[in-house]
Phi, psi and omega in degrees: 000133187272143197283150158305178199241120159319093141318105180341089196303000163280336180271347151308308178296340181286298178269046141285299188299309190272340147309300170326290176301349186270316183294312176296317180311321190291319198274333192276325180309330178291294211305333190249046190287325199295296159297340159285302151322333167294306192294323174292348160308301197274330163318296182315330179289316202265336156299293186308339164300320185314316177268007165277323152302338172284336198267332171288283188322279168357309214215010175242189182251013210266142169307183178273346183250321162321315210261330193297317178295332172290346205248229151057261172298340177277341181297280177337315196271320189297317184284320161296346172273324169334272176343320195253350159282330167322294193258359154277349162285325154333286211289330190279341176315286182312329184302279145015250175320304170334315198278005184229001168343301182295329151265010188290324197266333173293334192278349176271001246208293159321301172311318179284322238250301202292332174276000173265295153344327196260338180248017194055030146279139213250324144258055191287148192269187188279162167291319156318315167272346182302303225273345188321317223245008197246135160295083169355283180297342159275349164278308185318297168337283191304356200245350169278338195304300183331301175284353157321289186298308179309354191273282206305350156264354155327292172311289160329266221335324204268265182305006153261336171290352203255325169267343174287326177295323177286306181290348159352277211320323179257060174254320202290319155338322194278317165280002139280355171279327172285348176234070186285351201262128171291339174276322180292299154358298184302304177271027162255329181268000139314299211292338159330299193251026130252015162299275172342311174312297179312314178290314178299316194300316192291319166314313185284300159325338206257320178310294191305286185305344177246020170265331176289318212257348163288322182319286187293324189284354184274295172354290194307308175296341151339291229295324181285339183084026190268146218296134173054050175296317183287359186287319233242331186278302158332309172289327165318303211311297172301339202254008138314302188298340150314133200267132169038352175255317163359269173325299164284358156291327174280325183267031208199330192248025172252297175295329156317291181297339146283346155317282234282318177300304166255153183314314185244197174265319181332313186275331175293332203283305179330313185301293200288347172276338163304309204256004129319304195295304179319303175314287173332297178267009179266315180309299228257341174238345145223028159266308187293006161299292173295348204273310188068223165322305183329298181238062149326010210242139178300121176303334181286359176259356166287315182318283163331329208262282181328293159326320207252340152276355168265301202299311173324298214254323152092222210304295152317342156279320174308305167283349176248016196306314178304297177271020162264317177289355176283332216271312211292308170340289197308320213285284142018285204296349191262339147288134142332312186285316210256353180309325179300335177281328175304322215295310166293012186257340222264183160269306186259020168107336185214108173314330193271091185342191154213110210199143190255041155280012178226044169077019196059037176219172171278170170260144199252158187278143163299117170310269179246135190292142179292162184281173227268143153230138186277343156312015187188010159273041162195150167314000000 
């Protein structure tokens, strides 16, 4: 009689262990969103000063602490106007719709009637009755807490970008201290700037392509009259940076609000066959062009990723889902145990760019780090 084959108690216990902790990590990121989120904001701020500073020194007469403070006041002043298009695009949006209240329920009451026509129903139903049984006022509610919360977290984000920025100056100190062995140094600072890349790259793509597709869609809403065109074009912009839910928001919640608004269909069909086409031919023909390297990652783990940080963090997770799975990849790929999950993360199969910060070779991944020499603790 043939015997199971014994599984090993260690390696059961190993992946317990790693379970367990993937689970307790998950519980502590909800329980602490409130703190933590600010703080992944302001990380998310400060790479991006970084890299508008190397990109001002680069490419200006301005020095390196010149270009980091103009790299500084522009993030800063660019993250208070965000803010402040947010909740003042709100309030006139919502003022707005109040003031158009009256006629929103005969005309979706139209729409519905004219789309029951087309499929041959005889009887359709009212707006009233879809909408009867939904509280209003408690949607209403929850989207000023929301915009409530963004002014005032607005703040933290601003005192954790303010100490981290302080605490720079001594990261490199810390990494020889936390690495005295120079080669393991040498590869904590790869896997460093190849998180950094991965995050700039994706910011510099997501900026430049949703900077193509507000053109055009501020043109269209132009064009069509349709009501807060620069409210809607600011909002294309930020829901870019969303991984797939993006996408449908721009191209789907501009023709919506024009149903409701003219008279006739022409101008939602204009919307929506415009900033399809622009969706379309930007997803599929010069974001992937520009990505290269950058977002090496399997859409289903963008998907996922997207899924399980919107739900952790919720719109902010959402917005950082991406570059945390970049965040993740990299970490993951740099051990032996865990390399197989980059791969699988990976889009083509190899976590590791191709790129010559290692001699032109890959890093082959590491067990354990060597132990400390005192011969070889500094550059």
């Amino acid at each position: 009689m043939k015997t199971a084959m014994a599984v090993p108690t260690s390696t059961v216990s190993r992946n317990a262990l790693v379970l367990l902790a993937a689970v307790a990590g998950g519980a502590a990121l909800y329980w602490l969103r409130d703190i933590l989120t600010p703080l992944a904001m302001a990380i998310f701020l400060l790479i991006m000063i970084d890299g508008i500073k190397r990109f001002v020194a680069d490419n200006t007469v301005l020095s390196d602490r010149m270009a980091g403070v103009a790299a500084l006041v522009l993030v800063v002043i660019g993250f208070f106007a965000s803010i402040a298009i947010i909740v003042n695009g709100a309030a006139g949006f919502f003022g707005e719709a109040s003031g158009v209240s009256t006629r929103i329920g005969p005309r979706i009451d139209q729409v519905i009637h004219d789309l029951a026509a087309l499929f041959g129903v005889d009887s359709p139903p009212t707006a009233m009755d879809l909408i009867g049984d939904i509280d209003l006022r408690s949607y209403v509610a929850d989207v000023a807490l929301q915009v409530q919360n963004v002014a005032s977290g607005a703040f933290f984000v601003l005192v954790y970008l303010g100490f981290l920025i302080a605490a720079e100056a001594g990261f490199q100190r810390k990494i020889v201290g936390m690495f005295p062995v120079r080669e393991t140094r040498h590869e904590a600072r790869a896997v460093f700037q190849r998180i950094r890349s991965g995050v700039e790259g994706y910011l510099w793509v997501q900026a430049v392509t949703g900077i193509m597709i507000c053109a055009v869609a501020w043109v269209l809403m132009r064009a069509v009259g349709l009501q807060n065109a620069e409210f809607w074009t600011f909002v294309i912009f930020v829901v870019g940076f969303i991984p797939i839910l993006g996408g449908a928001v721009a191209g789907l919640a501009p023709p919506l609000f024009a149903l409701v608004q003219f008279p006739t269909y022409w101008p939602a069909l204009i919307l929506l066959v415009g900033l399809q086409a622009v969706l379309f031919i930007v997803g599929n023909w010069i974001q992937p062009r520009m990505q290269g390297d950058n977002q090496n990652i399997d859409p289903v783990v963008v998907l996922l990723s997207l899924a399980l940080w919107g739900k952790l963090w919720g719109v902010i997770g959402m917005f950082l889902s991406t570059p945390l799975a970049v965040l993740a990849m990299a970490i993951l790929a740099e051990f032996k145990g865990s390399r197989w999950i980059a791969i699988l993360m990976s889009g083509d199969g190899e976590p590791y760019p191709d790129d010559d910060d290692h001699g032109g070779r890959r890093p082959s991944p590491r067990v354990n780090a060597p132990h400390s020499d005192a011969s070889k603790s500094s550059d």
